[in-house]
MARPA-539533 format. One line per field, with one value per residue (C-alpha): residue number from 1; y, x, z. Coordinates in pm, 1 decimal. Each point is the difference from the previous one (the first is absolute). Layout:
BEGIN
nr	NUM,... .
v	Y,... .
u	X,... .
w	Z,... .
//
This chain:
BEGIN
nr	1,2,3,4,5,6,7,8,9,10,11,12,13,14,15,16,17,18,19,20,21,22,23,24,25,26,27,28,29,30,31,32,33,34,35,36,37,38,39,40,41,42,43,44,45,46,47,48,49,50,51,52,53,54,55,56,57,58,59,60,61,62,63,64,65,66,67,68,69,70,71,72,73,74,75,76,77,78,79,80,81,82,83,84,85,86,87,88,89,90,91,92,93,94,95,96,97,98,99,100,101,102,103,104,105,106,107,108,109,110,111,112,113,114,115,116,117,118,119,120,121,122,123,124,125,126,127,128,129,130,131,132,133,134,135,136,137,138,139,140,141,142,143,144,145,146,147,148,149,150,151,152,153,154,155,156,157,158,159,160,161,162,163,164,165,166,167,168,169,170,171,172,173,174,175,176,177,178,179,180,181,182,183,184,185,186,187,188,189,190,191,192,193,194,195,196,197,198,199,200,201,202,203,204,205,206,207,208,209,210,211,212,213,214,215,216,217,218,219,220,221,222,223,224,225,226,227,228,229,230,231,232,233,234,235,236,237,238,239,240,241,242,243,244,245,246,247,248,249,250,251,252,253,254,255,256,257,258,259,260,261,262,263,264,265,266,267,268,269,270,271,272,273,274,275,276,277,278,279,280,281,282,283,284,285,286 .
v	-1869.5,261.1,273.0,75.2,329.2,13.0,-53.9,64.7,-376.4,59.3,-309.8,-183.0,-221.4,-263.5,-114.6,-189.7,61.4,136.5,324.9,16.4,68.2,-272.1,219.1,149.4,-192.2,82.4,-91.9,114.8,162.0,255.1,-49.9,-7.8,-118.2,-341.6,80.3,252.7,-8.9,-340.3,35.9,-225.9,194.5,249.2,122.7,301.9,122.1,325.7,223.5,44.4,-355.9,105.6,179.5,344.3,207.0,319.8,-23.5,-110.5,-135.4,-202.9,-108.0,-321.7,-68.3,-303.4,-161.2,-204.2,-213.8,-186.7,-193.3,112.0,201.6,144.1,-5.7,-290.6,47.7,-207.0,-25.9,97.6,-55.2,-17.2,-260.6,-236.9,224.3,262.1,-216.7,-391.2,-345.2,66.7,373.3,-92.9,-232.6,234.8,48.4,-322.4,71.9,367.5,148.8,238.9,284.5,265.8,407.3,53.0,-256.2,65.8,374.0,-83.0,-251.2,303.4,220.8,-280.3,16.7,395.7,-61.4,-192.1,276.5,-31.1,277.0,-235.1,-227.4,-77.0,-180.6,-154.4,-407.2,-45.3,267.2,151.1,204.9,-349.2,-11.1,440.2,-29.9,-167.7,239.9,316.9,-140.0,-118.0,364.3,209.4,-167.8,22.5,398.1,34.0,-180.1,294.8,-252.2,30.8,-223.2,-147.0,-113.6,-246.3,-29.2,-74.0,296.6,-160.9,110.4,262.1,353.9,-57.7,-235.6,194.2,280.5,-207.8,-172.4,416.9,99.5,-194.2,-103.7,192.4,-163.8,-243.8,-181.1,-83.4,-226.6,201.8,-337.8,126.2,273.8,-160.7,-169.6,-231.0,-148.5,80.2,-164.5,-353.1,-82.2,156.1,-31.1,340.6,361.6,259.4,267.4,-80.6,-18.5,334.1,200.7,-183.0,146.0,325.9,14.9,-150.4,282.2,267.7,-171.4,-154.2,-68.3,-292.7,-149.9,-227.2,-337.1,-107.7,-364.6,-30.8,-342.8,-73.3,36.2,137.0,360.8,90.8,216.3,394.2,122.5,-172.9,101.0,365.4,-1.1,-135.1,229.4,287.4,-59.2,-39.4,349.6,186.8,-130.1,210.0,-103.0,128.3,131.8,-47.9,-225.6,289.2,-1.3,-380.7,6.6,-18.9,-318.2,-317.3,-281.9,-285.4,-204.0,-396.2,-270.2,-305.6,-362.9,-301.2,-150.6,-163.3,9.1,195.3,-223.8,59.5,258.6,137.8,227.2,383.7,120.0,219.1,228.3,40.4,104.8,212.5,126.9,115.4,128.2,228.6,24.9,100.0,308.1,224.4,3.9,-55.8,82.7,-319.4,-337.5,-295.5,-321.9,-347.3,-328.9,50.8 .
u	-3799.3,241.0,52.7,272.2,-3.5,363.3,-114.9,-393.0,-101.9,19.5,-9.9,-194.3,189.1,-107.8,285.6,280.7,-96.6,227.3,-165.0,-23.0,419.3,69.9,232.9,-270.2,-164.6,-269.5,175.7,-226.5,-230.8,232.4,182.0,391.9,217.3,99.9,319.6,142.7,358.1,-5.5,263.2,27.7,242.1,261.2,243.5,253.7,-157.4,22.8,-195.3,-122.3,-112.5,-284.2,-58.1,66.7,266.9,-25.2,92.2,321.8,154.4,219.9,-24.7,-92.8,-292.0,-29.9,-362.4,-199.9,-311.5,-243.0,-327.7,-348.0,-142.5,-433.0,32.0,-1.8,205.4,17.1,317.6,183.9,368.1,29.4,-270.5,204.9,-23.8,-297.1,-312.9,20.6,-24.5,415.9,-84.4,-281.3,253.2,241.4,-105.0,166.8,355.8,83.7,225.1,-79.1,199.7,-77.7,-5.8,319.4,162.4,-81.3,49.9,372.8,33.2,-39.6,234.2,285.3,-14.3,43.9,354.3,-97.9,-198.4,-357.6,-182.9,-321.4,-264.3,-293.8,-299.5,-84.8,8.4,-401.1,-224.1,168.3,-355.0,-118.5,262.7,-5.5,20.3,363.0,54.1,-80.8,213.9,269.9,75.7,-22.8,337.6,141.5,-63.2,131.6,297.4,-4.1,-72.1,-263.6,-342.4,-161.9,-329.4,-75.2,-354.0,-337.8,-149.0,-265.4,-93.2,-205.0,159.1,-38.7,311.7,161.8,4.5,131.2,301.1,68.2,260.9,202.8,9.5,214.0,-103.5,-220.5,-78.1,-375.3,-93.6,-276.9,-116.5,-230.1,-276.2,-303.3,-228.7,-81.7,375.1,11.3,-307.7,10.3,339.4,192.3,-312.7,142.5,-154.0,128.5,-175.0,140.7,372.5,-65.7,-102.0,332.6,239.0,-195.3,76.3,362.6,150.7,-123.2,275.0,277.3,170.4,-175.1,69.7,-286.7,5.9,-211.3,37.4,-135.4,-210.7,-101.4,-383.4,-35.5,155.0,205.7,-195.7,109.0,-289.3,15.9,337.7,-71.0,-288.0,249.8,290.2,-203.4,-199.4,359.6,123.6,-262.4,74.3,140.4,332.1,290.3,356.0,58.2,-324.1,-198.2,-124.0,-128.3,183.3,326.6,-129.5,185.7,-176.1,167.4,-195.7,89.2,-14.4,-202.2,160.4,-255.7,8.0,-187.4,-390.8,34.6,199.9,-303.8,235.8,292.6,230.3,-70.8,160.0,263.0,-106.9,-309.4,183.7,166.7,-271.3,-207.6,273.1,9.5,-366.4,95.4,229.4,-262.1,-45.6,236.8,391.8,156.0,-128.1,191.3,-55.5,107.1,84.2,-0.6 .
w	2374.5,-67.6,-235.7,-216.8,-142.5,-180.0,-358.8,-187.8,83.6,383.6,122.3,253.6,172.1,223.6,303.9,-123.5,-359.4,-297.5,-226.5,-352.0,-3.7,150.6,277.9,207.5,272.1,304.7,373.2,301.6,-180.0,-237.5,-313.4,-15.7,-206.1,14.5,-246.3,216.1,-31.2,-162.9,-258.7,-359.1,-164.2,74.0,-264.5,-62.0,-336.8,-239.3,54.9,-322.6,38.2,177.6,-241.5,69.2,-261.9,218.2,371.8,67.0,-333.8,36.3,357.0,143.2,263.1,184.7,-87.5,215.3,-102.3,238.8,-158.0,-67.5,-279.8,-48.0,-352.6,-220.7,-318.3,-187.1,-151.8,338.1,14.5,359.4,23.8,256.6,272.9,-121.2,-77.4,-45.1,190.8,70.6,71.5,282.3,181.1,12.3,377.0,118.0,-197.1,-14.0,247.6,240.1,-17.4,277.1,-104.3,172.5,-144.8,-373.8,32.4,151.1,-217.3,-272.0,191.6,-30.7,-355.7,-36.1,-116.4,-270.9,-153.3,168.6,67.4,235.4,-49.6,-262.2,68.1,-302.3,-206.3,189.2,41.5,333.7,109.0,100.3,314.0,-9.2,402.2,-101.2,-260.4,226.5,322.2,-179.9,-255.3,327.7,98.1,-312.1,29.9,284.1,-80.1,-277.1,-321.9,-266.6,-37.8,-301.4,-11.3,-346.1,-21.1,-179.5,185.8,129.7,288.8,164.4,62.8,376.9,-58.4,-195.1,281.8,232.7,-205.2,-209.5,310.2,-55.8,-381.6,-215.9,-366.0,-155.2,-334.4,-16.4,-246.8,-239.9,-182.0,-244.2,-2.9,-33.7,234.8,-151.4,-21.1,397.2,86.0,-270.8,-18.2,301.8,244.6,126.6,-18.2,-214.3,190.3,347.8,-178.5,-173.3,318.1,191.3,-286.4,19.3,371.0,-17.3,-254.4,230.5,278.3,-190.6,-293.5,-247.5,-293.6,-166.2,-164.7,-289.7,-119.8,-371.0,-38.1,-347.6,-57.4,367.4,-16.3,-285.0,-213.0,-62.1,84.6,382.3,31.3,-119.8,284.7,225.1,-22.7,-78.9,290.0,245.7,-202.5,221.2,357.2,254.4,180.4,209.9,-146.4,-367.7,31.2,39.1,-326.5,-65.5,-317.7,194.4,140.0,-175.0,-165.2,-111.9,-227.6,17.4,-249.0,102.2,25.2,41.8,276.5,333.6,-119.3,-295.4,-278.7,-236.8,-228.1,-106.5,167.1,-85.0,-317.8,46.9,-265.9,182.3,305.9,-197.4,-140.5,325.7,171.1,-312.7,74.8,390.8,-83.1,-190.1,420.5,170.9,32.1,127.6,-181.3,60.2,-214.6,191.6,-77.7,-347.0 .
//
C-alpha cells in the first residue's frame, strides 16, 4: 500500500489501484499520477472565463483539462471528465500531450492574444506533477500560469507548484462544515488554510457558487467575505479585501436536479452582502 498525501483523505493505495480522484494510482510502491499529461480538453478561452476580472483583462489563455477530481459536487458541470463512469475511463481516450508540447503549443498562439496556459475544467492538483512540469516551461518561455482550483490540497503542494504560478481562482464553496463535509465530501478547513497560503504568493480571485437551501443565506455570506476581508496577500491583494469574489448563480444539473436555479435577486442580494467587505464583488451567470 501506498500513501497519497496530496489532499486531507490521503489515500492508501494498493498496486495498480485508482484513489479516491480517480487520477492517482500506486506503481512500485509510490503514488503518481496516472493522468499526467493526459489531456480531454484544450481550448483558447477569456480569461475572465476562468473567472478572474483582474489579471490580464482582456487577454486570452489557452486552457487545458485532464480527468479526475477529490471532491464530489454534486451539481458539477464538468462531470464528463471530473467525477463519473465517462470521467473514470477517461484513461483509455485522452491524449497525451507532453509538457513541451503544450507549453509550445501556448507559445504558437501568442499572436492571437495569449498570454500562457491554465490548468483548470477537472481539478488540476490531482495530476499537480503535470501541472508543476509543464508551467516551468511556460515561464521560461516568459508566459503567465493559472492555476483553477478547489484548493484542496495540502500546503506542501502548494509550495511546490507557487514558483511558477502567477494567479489562481479557488473555488470558496460555502463556509460551513457542514456543507463541506455532507454534500461536497470535501473539507473546508484544508481549503481555507490552502487560500491562506496561496494569497501570500500570488494573485487569487475566489469563486462562490450559490445553491439554494445549501449556502445562500446573508449571514453565511457576511461570515464568508468578512472572513476573506482579513487575509493577507501580495500587491494590491495585500489587504484581503482587494481579493475578488465572484459569486455564481447555480443551474441544476448532473446529481443535483432536486431545485431550481438560484434567484438572481438573491445573487444580487449577497454580493450586496459581500461589499460591506470587500472592494471587488463580481456576480455571474445571472
Amino acid at each position: 500500500m501506498a500513501e497519497c498525501r496530496v489532499c486531507f483523505r490521503h489515500c492508501r493505495i494498493s498496486e495498480g489501484e485508482m484513489g479516491f480522484c480517480g487520477a492517482r494510482t500506486a506503481r512500485n510502491g509510490s503514488v503518481v499520477p496516472a493522468n499526467y499529461g493526459k489531456i480531454t480538453s484544450l481550448a483558447l478561452d477569456p480569461i475572465e472565463k476562468k473567472p478572474l476580472r483582474r489579471f490580464f483583462p482582456g487577454s486570452l489563455i489557452l486552457s487545458a483539462g485532464s480527468y479526475g477530481c477529490n471532491l464530489r459536487c454534486p451539481f458539477c458541470q464538468n462531470y464528463e471528465i471530473s467525477w463519473s463512469d465517462a470521467a473514470f475511463k477517461m484513461a483509455d481516450t485522452a491524449e497525451y500531450i507532453s509538457p513541451e508540447e503544450l507549453a509550445h503549443t501556448a507559445a504558437g498562439v501568442r499572436n492571437r492574444g495569449n498570454i500562457g496556459v491554465a490548468f483548470t475544467y477537472n481539478e488540476p492538483l490531482t495530476g499537480y506533477e503535470y501541472v508543476r512540469d509543464t508551467a516551468k516551461l511556460v515561464h521560461d518561455m516568459g508566459m503567465k500560469n493559472v492555476l483553477v482550483t478547489n484548493g484542496t490540497a495540502e500546503i506542501s503542494v502548494l509550495e511546490e507548484l507557487s514558483p511558477y504560478i502567477d494567479a489562481m481562482n479557488i473555488d470558496l464553496k460555502g463556509f460551513t462544515d457542514s456543507y463541506y463535509t455532507n454534500v461536497l465530501k470535501g473539507s473546508l478547513g484544508m481549503v481555507k488554510r490552502f487560500i491562506e497560503a496561496a494569497a501570500k504568493v500570488c494573485h487569487i480571485e475566489l469563486t462562490t457558487l450559490i445553491v439554494p437551501g445549501e449556502n445562500d443565506t446573508e449571514e453565511e455570506m457576511d461570515a464568508l467575505s468578512g472572513w476573506i476581508s482579513e487575509l493577507k496577500g501580495i500587491g494590491e491583494q495585500e489587504s484581503g479585501s482587494g481579493i475578488p469574489l465572484h459569486i455564481s448563480r447555480f443551474f441544476p444539473r448532473f446529481h443535483m436536479r432536486d431545485r431550481e436555479a438560484t434567484d438572481r435577486e438573491v445573487v444580487y442580494r449577497l454580493a450586496d452582502a459581500a461589499r460591506r467587505h470587500l472592494k471587488y464583488v463580481y456576480e455571474g451567470n445571472v
